[in-house]
N, C-alpha and C positions, 0 to 999 in steps of 0.2 A: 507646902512646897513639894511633898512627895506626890502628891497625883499633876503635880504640874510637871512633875520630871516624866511621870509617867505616861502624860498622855504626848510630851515633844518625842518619846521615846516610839510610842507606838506612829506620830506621822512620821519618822526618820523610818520604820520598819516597812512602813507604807508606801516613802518612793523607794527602798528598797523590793517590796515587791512590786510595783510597778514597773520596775527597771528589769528583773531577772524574770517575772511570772512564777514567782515561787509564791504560796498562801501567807498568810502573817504570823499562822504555826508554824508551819516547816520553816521561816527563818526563825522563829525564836527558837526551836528544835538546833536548830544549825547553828546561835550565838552561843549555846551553854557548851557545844563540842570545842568550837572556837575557843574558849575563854578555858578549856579543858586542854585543849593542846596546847594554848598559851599560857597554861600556870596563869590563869587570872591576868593574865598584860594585853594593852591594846595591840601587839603587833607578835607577828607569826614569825620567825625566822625555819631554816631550812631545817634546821636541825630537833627542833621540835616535833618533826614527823619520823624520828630514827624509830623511835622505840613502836610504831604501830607497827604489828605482825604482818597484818593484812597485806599492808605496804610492801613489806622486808620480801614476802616470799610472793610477792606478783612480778613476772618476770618483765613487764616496763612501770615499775615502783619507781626508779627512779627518774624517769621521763615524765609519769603523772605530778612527781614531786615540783620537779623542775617547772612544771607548767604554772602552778602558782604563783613563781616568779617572776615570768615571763610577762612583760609592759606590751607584748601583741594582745594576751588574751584577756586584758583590762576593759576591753570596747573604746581606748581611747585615744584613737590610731598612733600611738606611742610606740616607740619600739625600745628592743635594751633588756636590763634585766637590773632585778632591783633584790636588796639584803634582807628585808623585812616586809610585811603585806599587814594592813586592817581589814576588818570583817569586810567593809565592801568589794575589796579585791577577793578576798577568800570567795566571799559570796558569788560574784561575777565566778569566778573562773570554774564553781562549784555547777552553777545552773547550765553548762557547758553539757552535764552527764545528767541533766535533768528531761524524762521522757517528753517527747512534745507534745503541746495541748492537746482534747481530743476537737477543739470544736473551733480549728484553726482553719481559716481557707487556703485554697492554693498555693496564694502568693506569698503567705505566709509560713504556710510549711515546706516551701522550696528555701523562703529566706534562713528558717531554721533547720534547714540541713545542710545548705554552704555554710553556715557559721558554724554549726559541729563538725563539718569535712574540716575548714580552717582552723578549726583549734585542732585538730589529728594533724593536720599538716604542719604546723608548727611547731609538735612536739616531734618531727622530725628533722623540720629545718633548721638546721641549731644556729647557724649562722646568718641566717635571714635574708638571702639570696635571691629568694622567690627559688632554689632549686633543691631539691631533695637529690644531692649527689651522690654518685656509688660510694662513697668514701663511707658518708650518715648513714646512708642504707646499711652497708656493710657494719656497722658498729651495731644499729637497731637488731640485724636478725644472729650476728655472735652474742650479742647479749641476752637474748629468748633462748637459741640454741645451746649456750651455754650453761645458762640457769634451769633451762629446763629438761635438758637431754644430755646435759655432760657429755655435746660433742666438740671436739677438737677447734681449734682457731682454724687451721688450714681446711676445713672441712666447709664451717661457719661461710667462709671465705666464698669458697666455691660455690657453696649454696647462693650468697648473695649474690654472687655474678653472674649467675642463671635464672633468678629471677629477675634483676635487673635486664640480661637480655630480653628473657620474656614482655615484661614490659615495655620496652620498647619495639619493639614486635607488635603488640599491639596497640599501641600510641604511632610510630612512627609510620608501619607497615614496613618493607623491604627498605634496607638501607643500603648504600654501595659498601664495598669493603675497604673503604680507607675511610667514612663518613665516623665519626664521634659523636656518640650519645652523652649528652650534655648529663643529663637526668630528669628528675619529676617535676614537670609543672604543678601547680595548683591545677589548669587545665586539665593534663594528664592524670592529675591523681582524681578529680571529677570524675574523667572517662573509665577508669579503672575502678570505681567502686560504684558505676551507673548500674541500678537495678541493687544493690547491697544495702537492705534497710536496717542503717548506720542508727536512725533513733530507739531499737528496741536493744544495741547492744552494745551502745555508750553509757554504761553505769560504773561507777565503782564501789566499793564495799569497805569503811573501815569506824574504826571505835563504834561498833555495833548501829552504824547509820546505814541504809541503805538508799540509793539513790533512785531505785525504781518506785521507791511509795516512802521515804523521806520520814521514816521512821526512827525512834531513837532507844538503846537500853539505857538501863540505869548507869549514872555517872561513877 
């Protein structure tokens, strides 16, 4: 019975890597963190990631957290947000900040960098708009500024409204003076990060895994 468990275990890791392009190591590397964050349970709540440092002191910790949650970045055009996640959602949302293959074609490493741009856009659109409004903006750069430069809200503020023009400057080009900048498209945020190679510096770093080479320390 036990290599019958073992070997349904190993094709279940199989359409797992099939699905995400992770090896059969690095997912089982990534189900012992899992089952590590989860106290041994099939399912992840939000609160199981308080105590990782890495997290705590990354100035969008709490955005990366969030994003596990998030039914966009499931692959299963779902939207919403949900209380709990299983390895496959964890896994999905983990291969997100996984470098891309080296020996992908074009068409494919175009397709995997709007789905890394989309998951970055998502953990800004919190309402799911399609628009990345100054309001979201505004929270995103008071929360880096804050966390990481102890400066001021009204400051914070300012700053986001100057980027936001900027971008729209070069998104819209010249706008009249009574015109209104909605905010970011998916579009927009394309054109704005055109030429920015987004796959060598979408990783993140926690309970000694690293996402660049998917390695693990001791538990």
């Amino acid at each position: 019975m036990g290599s019958s468990q073992s070997a349904q275990e190993e094709r279940h890791y199989q359409v797992l890597a099939d699905r995400t392009g992770f090896s059969l190591e690095q997912i089982r590397n990534l189900h012992k963190r899992f089952k590590h964050l989860s106290h041994d349970e099939d399912t992840l709540r939000k609160e199981d990631f308080d105590d990782i440092s890495d997290l705590t002191f990354n100035p969008i910790g709490n955005q990366i957290v969030e994003a596990f949650f998030d039914k966009r970045n499931f692959g299963q055009n779902e939207v919403g947000r949900v209380e709990e996640i299983g390895f496959k959602e964890f896994l999905t949302v983990m291969s997100h900040f996984r470098p891309a293959g080296q020996n992908l074609t074009e068409e494919e490493r175009d397709r995997t960098r709007r789905e890394k741009l989309r998951f970055l856009f998502n953990m800004h659109d919190k309402d799911n708009d399609g628009t990345i409004t100054l309001n979201e903006y505004r929270r995103v750069v008071e929360e880096l500024l804050s966390r990481s430069a102890g400066i001021e809200c009204e400051t914070a503020k300012a700053i986001a409204d100057a980027a936001m023009l900027e971008v729209a400057s070069v998104t819209m080009g010249e706008m009249a003076p009574d015109e209104f900048y909605e905010g970011i498209t998916f579009d927009h945020f394309l054109e704005i990060l055109k030429g920015v190679e987004i796959e060598t510096r979408m990783h993140i770093r926690f309970l000694n895994m690293d996402t660049t080479t998917m390695t693990c320390g001791k538990l």
